[in-house]
C-alpha positions in Angstrom: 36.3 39.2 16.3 33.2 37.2 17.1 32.7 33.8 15.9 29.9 33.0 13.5 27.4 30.6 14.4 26.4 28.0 11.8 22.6 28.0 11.9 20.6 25.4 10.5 16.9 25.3 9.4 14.6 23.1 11.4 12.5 20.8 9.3 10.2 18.4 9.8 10.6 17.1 6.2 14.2 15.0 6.9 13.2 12.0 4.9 12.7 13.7 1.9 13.4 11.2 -1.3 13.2 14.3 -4.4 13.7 12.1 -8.2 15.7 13.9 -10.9 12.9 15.4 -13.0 13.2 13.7 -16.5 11.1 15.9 -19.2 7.9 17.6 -19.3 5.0 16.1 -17.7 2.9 13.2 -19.9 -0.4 12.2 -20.8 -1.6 9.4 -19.2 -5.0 7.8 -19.2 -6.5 6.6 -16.0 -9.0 4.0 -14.5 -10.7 5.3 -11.6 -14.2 4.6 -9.6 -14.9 2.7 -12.8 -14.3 5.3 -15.0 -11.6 6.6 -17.3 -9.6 9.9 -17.2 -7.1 11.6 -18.8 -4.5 13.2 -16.3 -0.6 15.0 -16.6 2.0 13.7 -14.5 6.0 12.7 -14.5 5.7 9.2 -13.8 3.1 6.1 -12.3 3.7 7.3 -8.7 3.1 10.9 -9.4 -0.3 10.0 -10.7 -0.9 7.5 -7.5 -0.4 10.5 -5.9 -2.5 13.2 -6.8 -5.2 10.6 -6.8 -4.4 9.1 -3.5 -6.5 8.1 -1.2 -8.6 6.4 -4.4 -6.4 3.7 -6.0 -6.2 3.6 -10.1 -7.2 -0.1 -11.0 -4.8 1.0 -14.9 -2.5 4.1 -15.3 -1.3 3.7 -19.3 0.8 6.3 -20.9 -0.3 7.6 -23.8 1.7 8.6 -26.9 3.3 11.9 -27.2 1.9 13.7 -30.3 5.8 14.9 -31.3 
């Protein structure tokens, strides 16, 4: 009987840190170039980073309608 070999998947993404996702994704309203906007996300950092490289000068949440 042959031995099995324990193969592992080569990633460059080691350093991975995932959050626990906490609920659907909220309303937030955003200051950016001077102007506001109204974006989705989970939390402050996921909105940092779908606008990155700009910087938000205000992220506020906005009230769910439920």
């Amino acid at each position: 009987m042959a031995k099995k070999s324990k193969k592992r998947m080569n990633t460059e993404y080691e350093h991975i840190d995932l959050k626990q996702w906490n609920g659907p994704p909220y309303s937030y309203s955003v200051k950016v170039n001077g102007t506001l906007k109204r974006m989705q996300g989970f939390d402050e950092d996921h909105i940092k980073e779908q606008l990155w490289p700009r910087k938000p000068k205000m992220i506020k949440k906005l009230k769910d309608d439920n």
